[in-house]
N, C-alpha and C positions, 0 to 999 in steps of 0.2 A: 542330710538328716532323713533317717525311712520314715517311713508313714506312722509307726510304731511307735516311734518318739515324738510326735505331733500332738498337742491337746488339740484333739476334736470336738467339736460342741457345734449342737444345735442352735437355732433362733427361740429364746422366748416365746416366740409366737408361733412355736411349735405345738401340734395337736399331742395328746397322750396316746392317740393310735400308733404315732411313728411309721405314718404312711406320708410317702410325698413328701422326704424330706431330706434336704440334704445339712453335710455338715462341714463345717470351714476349723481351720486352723492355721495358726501366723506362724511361717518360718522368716528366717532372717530376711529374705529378702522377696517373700513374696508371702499371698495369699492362698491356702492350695483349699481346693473345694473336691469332696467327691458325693455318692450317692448313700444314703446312710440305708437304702433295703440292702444293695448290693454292695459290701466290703470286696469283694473278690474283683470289683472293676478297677482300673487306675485312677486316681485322684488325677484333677489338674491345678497348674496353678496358673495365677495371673497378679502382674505385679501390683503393689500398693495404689500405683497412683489409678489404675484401670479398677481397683477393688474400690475405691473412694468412687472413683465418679459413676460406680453404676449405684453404689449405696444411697448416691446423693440423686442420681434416676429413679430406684425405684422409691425411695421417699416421697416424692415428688409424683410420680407417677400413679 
């Protein structure tokens, strides 16, 4: 799947500047993250269970 085909989205708890923010999207089998000033960088990804337990760190955190 290219990047292109990915729904990207922001966090709700994103400012309306659109500074300092990044944007995730669920492919089949992982979580891919990139930087939403810079489209031109490569996204990464990191798999489900790694994407759960940092959501469950920074809630906590």
């Amino acid at each position: 799947m290219s990047t292109t085909e990915l729904a990207w989205f922001k966090s709700s708890y994103s400012g309306s500047q659109g500074d300092s923010c990044i944007e995730v999207a669920a492919a089949e089998q992982a979580i891919c993250v990139r930087d939403s000033k810079d489209l031109t960088r490569p996204h990464f990804a990191i798999g489900r269970e790694g994407w759960t337990s940092f959501v469950r760190y920074a809630a906590h955190g």
